[in-house]
N, C-alpha and C positions, 0 to 999 in steps of 0.2 A: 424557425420555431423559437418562442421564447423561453427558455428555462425559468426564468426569474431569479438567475444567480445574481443581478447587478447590485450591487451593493453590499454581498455578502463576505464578510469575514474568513478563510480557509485555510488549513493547517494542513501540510504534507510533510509528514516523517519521510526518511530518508528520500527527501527532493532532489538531489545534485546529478542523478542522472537516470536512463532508462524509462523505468516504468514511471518513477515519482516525478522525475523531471516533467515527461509528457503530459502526464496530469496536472502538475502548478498552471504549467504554459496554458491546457487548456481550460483551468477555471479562470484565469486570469484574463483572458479575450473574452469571457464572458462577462466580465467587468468586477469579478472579485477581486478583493486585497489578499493576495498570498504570503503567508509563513511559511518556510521551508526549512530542515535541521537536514544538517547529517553529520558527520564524522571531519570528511576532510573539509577544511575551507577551502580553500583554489577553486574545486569542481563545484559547489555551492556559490561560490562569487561567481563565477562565467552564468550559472542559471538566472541568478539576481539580476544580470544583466539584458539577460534575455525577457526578463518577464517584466522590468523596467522599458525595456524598448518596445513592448506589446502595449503599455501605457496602464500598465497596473501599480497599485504600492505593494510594498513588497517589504517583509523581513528575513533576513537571511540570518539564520543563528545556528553556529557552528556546537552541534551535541551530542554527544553519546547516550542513544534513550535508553538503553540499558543501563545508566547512570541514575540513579533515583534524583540526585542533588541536582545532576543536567536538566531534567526534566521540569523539574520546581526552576530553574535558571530559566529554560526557554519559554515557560508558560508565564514568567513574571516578565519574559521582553516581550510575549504578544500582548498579555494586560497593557502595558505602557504605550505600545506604539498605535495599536488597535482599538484597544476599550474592550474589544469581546470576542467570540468566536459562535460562528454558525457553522461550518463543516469543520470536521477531522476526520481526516485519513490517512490508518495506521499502514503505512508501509514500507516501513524499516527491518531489513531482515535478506541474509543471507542463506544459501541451504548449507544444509549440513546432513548429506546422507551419507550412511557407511552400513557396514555388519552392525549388528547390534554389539557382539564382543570387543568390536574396533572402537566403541565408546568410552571411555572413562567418564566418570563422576563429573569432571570440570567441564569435557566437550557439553553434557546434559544440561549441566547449570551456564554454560556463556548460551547453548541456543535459550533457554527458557529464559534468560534474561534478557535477551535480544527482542525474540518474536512476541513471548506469554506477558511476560509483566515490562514491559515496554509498554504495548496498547494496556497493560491494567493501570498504569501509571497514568500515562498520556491522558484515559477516560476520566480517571480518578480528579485531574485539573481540571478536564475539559466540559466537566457533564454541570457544574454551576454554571458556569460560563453560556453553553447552551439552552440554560433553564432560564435564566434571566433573559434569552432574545425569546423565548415562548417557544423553544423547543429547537431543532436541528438535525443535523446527521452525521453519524458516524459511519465511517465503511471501512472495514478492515480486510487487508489485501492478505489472501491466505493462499491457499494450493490445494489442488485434489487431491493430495494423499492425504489431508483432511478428511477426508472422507471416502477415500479408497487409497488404504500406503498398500505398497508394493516393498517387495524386498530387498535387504540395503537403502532401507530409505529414512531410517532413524538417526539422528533424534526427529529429524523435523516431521515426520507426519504425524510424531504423538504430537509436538508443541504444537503444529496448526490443527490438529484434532481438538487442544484444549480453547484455540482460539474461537472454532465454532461453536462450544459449547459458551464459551461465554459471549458469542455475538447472539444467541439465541434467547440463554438466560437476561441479558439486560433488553434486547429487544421486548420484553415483558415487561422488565420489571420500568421503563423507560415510557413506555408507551404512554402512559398517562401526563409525561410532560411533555409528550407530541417534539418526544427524540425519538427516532428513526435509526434504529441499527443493524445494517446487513453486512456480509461477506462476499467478496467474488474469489472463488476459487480456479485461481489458473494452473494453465498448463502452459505449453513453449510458449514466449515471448520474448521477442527478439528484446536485450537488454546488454548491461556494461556487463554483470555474469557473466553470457554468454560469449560475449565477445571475447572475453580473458581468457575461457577455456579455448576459444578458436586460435590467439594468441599461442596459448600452450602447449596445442599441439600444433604447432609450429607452421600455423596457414595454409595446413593442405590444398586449399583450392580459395575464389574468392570466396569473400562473407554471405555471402548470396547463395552461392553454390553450398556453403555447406551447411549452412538453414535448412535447406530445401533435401540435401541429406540426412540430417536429424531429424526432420517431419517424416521424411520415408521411413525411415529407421525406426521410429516411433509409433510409426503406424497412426498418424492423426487423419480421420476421416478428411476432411478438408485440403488435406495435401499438403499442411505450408505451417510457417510457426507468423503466430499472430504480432502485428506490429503495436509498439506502444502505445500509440496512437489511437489505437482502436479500443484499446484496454481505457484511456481517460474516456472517451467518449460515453463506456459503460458508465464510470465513474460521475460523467457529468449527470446523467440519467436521475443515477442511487442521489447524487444530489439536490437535482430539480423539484421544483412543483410537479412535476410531470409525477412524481413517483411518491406522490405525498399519501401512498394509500400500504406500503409498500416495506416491511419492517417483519424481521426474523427472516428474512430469507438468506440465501446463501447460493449464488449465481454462479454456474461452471461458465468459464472461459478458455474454453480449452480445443474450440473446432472439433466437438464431439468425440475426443478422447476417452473421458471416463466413463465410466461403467452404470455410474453412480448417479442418480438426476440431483 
């Protein structure tokens, strides 16, 4: 099937591994030119590499999107290298749940600056840029406690709470310049996260095995935690022609976990 990404311009926040990484890779076979930020350089050079060998161009810019001045840095290396941008995909962002009393003032303000105004920055560049190719897409990568938190799950289910609200407010206010903007709200996916917590508790069994205990544990209808892979494929979709009818929504990926449609 053809998406009609060939030729498209595509920006992925925190690219360097997991979820963003799987997504560059897979807009990149589909013959877009990939932008990728994240924090560390090393793990972003080995991706660059990769999506060079898949035969895409590719920028690789080492940023902190919580950084307002990195932000203006990385959108003035994709101007330069690029000329423009047709996707952005904000998916930059750590969790951070605890008690709500276990929060201080700073934890609330590094997640909001991370998750909230990272993608308000990132649009803020990105939405000229989209308007002059006659429209585009955004998709910002969020989580069901967006829309169903659970306990001990703050800060982050309010900051992806305010993410959906503003993937739905600009989905309106957007639409007339035929920009497209949705949410996929996940649940397990297997990632570099998770792997570090498996790390931490000190490898109780292989990485497989203990996936497949967390899904039980978790109670995911589907049995299983979902592989990245699977999550860009969504991703290539919210991108496509295929999905050009397609804007405010807000997509669980979660193997029928949440509660919540």
């Amino acid at each position: 099937m053809d998406l009609g990404l060939a030729g498209k311009v595509a920006l992925v926040t925190g690219g360097s591994e997991g979820l963003g990484r799987a997504t560059a890779l897979a807009l990149a076979r589909e013959g877009c030119a990939v932008a990728i930020c994240a924090r560390r350089p090393e793990p972003l050079r080995r991706v660059a590499e990769e999506i060079a060998a898949a035969g895409g161009p590719v920028l690789a810019q080492p940023a902190d999107v919580s950084r307002a001045a990195e932000v203006r840095a990385l959108f003035a290396a994709l101007r330069a290298r690029f000329g423009g941008l047709d996707i952005l995909v904000n998916n930059a962002g750590t969790s951070a749940a605890m008690p709500f009393e276990a929060a201080d003032d700073e934890t609330w303000q590094s997640d909001l600056d991370l998750k909230l105004f990272a993608a308000i920055r990132c649009i803020r560049e990105a939405a000229p840029l989209l308007r002059a190719r006659g429209g585009g897409r955004i998709i910002n990568i969020l989580n069901t406690g967006a829309k169903a938190p659970g306990a001990r799950s703050l800060p982050t289910a309010a900051t992806r709470a305010a993410g959906l609200a503003l993937t739905k407010a600009l989905s309106r206010e957007y639409a007339g310049d035929n920009i497209l903007v949705n949410a996929i709200c996940i649940g397990l996916v297997r990632s570099g996260q998770w792997e570090r917590r498996w790390e931490r508790e000190g490898r109780p069994d292989t990485l497989d095995a203990w996936y497949a205990r967390l899904a039980q544990e978790r109670g995911v209808p589907l049995g299983r935690v979902a592989a990245a892979e699977e999550l860009a494929d969504l991703v290539l979709f919210l991108a496509s022609e295929r999905a050009r009818y397609i804007t405010g929504a807000a997509i669980n990926f979660d193997g029928g976990l949440c509660p919540v449609w």
